[in-house]
C-alpha positions as CSV (number, residue, x, y, z in Angstrom):
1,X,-12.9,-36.8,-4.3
2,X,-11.2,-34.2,-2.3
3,X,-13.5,-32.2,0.2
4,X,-14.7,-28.8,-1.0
5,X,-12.3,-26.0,0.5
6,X,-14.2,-23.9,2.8
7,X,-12.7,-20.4,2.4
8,X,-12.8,-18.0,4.9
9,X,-12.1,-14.1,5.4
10,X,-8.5,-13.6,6.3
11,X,-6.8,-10.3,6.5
12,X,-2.9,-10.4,6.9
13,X,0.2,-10.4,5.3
14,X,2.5,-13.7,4.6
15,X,6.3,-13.3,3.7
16,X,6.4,-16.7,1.2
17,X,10.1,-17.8,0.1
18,X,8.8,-18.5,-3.2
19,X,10.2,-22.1,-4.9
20,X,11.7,-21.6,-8.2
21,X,10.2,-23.4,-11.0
22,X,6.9,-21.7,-10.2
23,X,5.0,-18.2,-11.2
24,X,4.1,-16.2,-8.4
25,X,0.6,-16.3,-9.4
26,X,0.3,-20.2,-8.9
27,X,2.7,-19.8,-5.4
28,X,-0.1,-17.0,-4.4
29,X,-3.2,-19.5,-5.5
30,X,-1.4,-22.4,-3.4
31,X,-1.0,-20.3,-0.2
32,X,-4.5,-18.9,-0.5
33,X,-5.8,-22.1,-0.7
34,X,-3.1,-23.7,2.3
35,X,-4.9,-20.7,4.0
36,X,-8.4,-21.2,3.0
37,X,-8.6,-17.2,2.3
38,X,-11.4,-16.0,0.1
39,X,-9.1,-13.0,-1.1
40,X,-5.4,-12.8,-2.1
41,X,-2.8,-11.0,-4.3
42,X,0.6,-10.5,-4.6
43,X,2.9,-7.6,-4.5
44,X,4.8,-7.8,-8.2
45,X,5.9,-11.0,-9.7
46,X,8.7,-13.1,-9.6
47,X,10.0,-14.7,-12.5
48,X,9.1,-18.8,-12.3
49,X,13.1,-18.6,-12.1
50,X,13.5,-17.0,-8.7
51,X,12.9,-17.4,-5.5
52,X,13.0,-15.6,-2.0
53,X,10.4,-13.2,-0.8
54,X,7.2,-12.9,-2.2
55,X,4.7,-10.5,-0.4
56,X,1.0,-12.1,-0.1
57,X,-1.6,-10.3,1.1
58,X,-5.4,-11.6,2.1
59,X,-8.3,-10.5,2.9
60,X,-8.0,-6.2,3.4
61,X,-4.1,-6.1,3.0
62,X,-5.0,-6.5,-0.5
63,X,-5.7,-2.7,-0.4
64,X,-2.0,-2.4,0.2
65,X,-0.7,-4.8,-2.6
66,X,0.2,-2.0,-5.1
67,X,2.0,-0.4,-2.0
68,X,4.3,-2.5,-1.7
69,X,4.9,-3.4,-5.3
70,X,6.4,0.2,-5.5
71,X,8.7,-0.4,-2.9
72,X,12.7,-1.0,-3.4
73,X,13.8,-4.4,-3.2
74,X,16.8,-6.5,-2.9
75,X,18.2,-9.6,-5.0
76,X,21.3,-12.1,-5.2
77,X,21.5,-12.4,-8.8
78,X,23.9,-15.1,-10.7
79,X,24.9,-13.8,-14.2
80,X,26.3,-15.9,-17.3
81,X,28.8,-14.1,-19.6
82,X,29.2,-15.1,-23.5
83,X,25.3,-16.0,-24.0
84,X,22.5,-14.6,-25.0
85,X,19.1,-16.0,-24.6
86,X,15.8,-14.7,-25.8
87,X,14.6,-14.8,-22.3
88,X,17.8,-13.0,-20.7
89,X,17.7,-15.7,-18.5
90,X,18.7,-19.6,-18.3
91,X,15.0,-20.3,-18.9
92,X,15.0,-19.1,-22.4
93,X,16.4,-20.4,-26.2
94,X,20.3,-20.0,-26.4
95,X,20.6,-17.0,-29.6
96,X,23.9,-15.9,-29.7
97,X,27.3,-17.1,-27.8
98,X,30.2,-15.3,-28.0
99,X,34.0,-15.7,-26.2
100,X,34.2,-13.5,-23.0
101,X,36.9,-11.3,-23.1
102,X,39.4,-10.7,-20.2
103,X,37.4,-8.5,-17.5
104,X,39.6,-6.9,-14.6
105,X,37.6,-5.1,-11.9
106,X,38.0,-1.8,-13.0
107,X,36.5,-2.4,-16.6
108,X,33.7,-4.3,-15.0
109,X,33.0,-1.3,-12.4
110,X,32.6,1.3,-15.0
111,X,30.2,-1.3,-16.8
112,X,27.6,-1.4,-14.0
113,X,28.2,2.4,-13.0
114,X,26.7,2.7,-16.4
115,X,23.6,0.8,-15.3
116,X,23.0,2.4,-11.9
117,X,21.4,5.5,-10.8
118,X,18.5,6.8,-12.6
119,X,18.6,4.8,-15.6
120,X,16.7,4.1,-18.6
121,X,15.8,0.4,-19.0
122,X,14.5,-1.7,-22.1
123,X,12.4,-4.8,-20.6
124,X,12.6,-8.0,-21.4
125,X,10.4,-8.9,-24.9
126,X,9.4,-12.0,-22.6
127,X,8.1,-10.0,-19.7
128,X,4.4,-9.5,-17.6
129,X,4.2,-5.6,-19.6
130,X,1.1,-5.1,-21.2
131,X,1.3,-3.5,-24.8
132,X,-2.1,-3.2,-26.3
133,X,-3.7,-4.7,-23.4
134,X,-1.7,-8.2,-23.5
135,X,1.5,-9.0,-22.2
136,X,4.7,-8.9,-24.3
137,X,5.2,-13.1,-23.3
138,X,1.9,-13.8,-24.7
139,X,2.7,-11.9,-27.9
140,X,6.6,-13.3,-28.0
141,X,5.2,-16.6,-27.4
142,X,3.2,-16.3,-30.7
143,X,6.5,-15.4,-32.1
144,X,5.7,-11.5,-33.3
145,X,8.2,-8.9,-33.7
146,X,8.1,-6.9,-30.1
147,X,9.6,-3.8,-29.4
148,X,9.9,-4.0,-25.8
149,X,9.1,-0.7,-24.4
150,X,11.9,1.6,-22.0
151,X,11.4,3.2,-18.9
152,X,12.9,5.2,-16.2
153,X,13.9,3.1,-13.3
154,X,16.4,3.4,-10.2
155,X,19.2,1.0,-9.4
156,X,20.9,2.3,-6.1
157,X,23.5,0.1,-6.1
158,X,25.5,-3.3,-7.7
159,X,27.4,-5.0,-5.8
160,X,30.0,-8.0,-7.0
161,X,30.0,-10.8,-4.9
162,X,32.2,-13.0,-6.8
163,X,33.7,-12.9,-10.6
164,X,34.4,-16.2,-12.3
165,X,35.3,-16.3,-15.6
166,X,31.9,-15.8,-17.5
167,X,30.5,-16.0,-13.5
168,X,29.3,-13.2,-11.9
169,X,27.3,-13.4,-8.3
170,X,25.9,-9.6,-8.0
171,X,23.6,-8.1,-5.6
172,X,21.1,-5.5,-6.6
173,X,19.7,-3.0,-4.9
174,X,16.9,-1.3,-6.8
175,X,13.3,0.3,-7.4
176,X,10.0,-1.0,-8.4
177,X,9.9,-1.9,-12.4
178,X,13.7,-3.0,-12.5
179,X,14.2,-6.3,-14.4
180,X,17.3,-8.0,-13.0
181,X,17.4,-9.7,-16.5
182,X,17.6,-6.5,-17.9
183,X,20.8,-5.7,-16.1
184,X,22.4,-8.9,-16.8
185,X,21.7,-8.6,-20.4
186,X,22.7,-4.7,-21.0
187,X,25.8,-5.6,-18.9
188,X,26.8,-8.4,-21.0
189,X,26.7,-6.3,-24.1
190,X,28.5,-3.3,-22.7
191,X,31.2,-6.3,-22.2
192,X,30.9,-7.2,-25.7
193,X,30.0,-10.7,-25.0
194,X,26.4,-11.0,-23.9
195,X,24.9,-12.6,-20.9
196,X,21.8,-13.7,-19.2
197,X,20.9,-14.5,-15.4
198,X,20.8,-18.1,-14.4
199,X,19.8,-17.7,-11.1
200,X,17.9,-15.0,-9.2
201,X,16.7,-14.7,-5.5
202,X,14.6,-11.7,-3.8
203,X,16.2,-10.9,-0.7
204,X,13.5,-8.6,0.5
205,X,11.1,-5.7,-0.4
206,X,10.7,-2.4,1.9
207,X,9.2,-2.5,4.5
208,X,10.4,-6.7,5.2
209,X,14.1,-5.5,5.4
210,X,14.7,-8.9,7.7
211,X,11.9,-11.2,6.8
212,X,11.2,-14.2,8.5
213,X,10.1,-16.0,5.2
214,X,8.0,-19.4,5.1
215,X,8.0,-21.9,2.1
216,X,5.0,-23.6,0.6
217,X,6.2,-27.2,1.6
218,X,6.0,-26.1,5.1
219,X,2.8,-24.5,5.3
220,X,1.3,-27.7,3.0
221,X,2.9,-29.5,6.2
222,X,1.0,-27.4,8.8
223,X,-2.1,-27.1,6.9
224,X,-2.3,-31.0,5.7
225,X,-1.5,-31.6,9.4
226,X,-4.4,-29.2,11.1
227,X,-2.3,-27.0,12.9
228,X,-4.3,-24.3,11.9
229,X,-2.3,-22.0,15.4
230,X,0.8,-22.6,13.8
231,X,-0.1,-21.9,10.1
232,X,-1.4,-18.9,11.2
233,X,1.5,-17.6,13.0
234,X,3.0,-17.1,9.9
235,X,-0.1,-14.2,8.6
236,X,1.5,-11.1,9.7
237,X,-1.4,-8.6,10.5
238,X,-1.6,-5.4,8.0
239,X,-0.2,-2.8,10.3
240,X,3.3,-4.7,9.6
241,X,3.0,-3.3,6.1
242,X,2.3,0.1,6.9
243,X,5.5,0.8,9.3
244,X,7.0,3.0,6.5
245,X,4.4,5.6,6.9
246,X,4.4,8.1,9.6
247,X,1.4,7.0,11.9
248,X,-1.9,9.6,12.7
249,X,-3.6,8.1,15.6
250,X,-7.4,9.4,15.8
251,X,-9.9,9.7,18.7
252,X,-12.9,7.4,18.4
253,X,-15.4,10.4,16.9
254,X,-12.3,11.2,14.0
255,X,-11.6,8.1,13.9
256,X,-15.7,7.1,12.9
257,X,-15.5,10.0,10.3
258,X,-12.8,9.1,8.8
259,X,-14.2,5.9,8.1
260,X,-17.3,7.3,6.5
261,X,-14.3,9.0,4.1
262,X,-15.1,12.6,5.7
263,X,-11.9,15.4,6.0
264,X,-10.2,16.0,8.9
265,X,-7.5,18.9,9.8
266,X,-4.9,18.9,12.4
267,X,-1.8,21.9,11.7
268,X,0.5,18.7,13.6
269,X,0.4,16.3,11.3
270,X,2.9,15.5,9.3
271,X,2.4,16.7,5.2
272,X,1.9,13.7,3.2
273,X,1.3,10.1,2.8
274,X,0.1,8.6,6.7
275,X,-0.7,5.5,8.2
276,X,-4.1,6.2,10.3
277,X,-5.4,4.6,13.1
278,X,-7.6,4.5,15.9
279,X,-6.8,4.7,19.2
280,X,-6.8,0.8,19.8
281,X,-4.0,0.8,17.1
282,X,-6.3,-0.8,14.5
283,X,-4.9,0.4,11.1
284,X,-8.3,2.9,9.7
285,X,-6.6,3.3,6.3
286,X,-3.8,5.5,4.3
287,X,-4.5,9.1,4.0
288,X,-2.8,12.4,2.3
289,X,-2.5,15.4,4.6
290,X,-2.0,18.7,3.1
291,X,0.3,21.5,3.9
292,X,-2.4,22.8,5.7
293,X,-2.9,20.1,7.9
294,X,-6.1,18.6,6.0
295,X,-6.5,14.9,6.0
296,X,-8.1,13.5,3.0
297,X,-8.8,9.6,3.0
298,X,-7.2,7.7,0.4
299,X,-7.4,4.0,1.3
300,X,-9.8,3.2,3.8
301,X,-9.6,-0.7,5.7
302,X,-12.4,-2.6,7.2
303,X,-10.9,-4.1,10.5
């Protein structure tokens, strides 16, 4: 019998290069437990398809999960002309194939200005959206008729890496509720031929422009081995995923009112969304200041 896990309280950040073959929630339950932390989430899922940088946060970082899930992001996405699956990707049933015509660069540039900007974008029927309170892949799964809801999202730019054939290698850059399958799909019928993604990697999400990523096998090869100074080398602390914010630094009495979720005002600081923290540099929490300089506390952290 294995020995009980003794979970602990962790607060922290961990950039996981998450495998492929795996959903994000099982990567995140892995880690926690690799980490022995009582608390964890994840910052927006990855398909069991893709891999690269998956955001985990323990412990009060948590409190900045949703955070970062609205950030923009970055993937590397392989695309399959002349099939269409009912996943959009290579993970799904094969539905339709059809012959790829003869694309030259300038017919597919005018395809993918199409689908960037602000852009309205149908999901995937086999997707984590709730409709009724269930996702659509739990209601596709039971084989019912979906109509997969659209929605307003942002795709700043697509870039082609290399064009095969019925092979495309494009990079997306992009805003929070974009489905990469999405674009592979509508892309493949403004060709006329169809198309799915067969391979997909995050490359990262604000604020981890550069991040130093760390896969499960290696932290199952630090934990398993007790290197407990090393695995936790990797748990970035939670001030790392406030850098984005424009920081409000309080003296110890603010600082203790702030905490107890009391008002401040200060004509100086900057209107809008801040990082606070006390004068050690201990995050406090997130706050909304006012055009008149009033601080309101919005997220508060127990460091």
């Amino acid at each position: 019998m294995r020995p009980r896990i003794q979970f602990r309280h962790l607060d922290g950040i961990v950039l996981l290069d998450k495998p492929a073959g795996m959903s994000s929630n099982t990567a995140l339950q892995v880690a926690r437990r690799l980490f022995r932390a009582d608390k964890g989430g994840h910052t927006g899922s990855l398909d069991p398809l893709a891999t690269g940088l998956l955001p985990l946060c323990f412990g009060e970082a948590t409190k900045i999960a949703g955070l970062l899930l609205g950030a923009a992001k970055a993937y590397d996405a392989e695309v399959r002309l002349g099939m269409t699956t009912d996943t959009d990707d290579a993970d799904g049933a094969l539905l339709l194939e059809r012959p790829v015509p003869e694309i030259d660069a300038a017919r597919l540039q005018q395809a993918l200005a199409a689908l960037t900007g602000h852009v309205r974008q149908r999901a995937p029927i086999y997707s984590a959206l709730k409709q009724g309170g269930e996702p659509l892949y739990v209601k596709a799964r039971r084989g019912e008729v979906i109509e997969a809801p659209e929605r307003d999202v942002h795709v700043q730019s697509i870039e082609v890496l290399a064009h095969d054939g019925p092979r495309l290698s494009l990079r997306v850059t992009c805003g929070s509720g974009t489905y990469i399958r999405s674009i592979a799909r509508d892309l493949g019928e403004a060709l006329g031929c169809g198309g799915h993604v067969t391979a997909l990697r995050r490359l990262w999400v604000e604020p981890f422009r550069n991040p130093r990523m760390i896969g499960l096998d290696a932290l199952r090869t630090l934990a398993e081995r007790g290197d407990e100074a090393a695995l936790l080398e990797w748990l970035l602390p939670l001030a790392d995923g406030l850098v984005d914010f424009p920081p409000v630094l309080l003296e110890p009495e603010h600082a203790r009112r702030f905490r107890m979720g009391q008002r401040l005002r200060d004509a100086e600081w900057p209107a809008g969304t801040v990082a606070v923290y006390d004068q050690e540099k201990v995050p406090v929490g997130l706050g909304q200041v006012d055009a008149s300089g009033l601080l309101a506390p919005q997220r508060l952290f127990n460091l």
